[in-house]
C-alpha positions in Angstrom: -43.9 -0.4 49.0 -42.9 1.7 52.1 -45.8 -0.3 54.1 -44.2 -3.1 53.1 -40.7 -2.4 54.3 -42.1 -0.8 56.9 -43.9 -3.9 58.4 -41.2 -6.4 58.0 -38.3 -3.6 60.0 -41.0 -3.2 63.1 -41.3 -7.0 63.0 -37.3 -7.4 63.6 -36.9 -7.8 67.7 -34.2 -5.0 68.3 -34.2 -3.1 65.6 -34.4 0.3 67.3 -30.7 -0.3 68.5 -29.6 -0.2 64.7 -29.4 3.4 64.3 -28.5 4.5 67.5 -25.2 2.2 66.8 -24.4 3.8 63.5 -24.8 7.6 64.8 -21.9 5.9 67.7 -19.6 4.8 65.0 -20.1 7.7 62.7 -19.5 9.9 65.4 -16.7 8.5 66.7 -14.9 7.7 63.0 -14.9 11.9 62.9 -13.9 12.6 66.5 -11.1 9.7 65.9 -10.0 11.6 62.4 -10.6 15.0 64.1 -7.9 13.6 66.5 -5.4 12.2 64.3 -5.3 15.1 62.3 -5.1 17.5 65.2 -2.0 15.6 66.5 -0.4 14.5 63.2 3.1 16.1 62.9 2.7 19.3 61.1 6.4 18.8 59.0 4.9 15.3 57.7 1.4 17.0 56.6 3.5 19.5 54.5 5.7 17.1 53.4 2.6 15.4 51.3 0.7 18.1 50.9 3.1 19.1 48.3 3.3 15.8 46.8 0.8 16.6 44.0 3.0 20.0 43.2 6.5 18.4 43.4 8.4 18.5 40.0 10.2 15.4 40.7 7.9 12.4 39.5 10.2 9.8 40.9 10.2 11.2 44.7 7.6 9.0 46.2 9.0 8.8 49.5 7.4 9.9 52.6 10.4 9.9 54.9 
């Protein structure tokens, strides 16, 4: 079966392009979260981090 698949992928022109572009996008989805996360306002993170915990079911404001 792997023969198979195998045979059909190496017959695709271009195909060795293909993962190189996923690695680029995966990477750069992390860096970009790494990013937003670093820079995120820390007052608004604690805000919603204690969303779950709050006591008050009908607070579902962010602001």
């Amino acid at each position: 079966m792997l023969k198979f698949v195998k045979h059909h992928m190496e017959s695709i022109v271009g195909i060795e392009v293909f993962p190189l572009i996923s690695l680029v996008i995966f990477f750069a989805f992390f860096v970009g979260l790494f990013v937003y996360i670093a820079r995120a306002d820390k007052k608004q993170i604690d805000k919603i981090s204690r969303i779950p915990l709050d006591s008050n079911a009908d607070n579902h404001e962010l602001t």
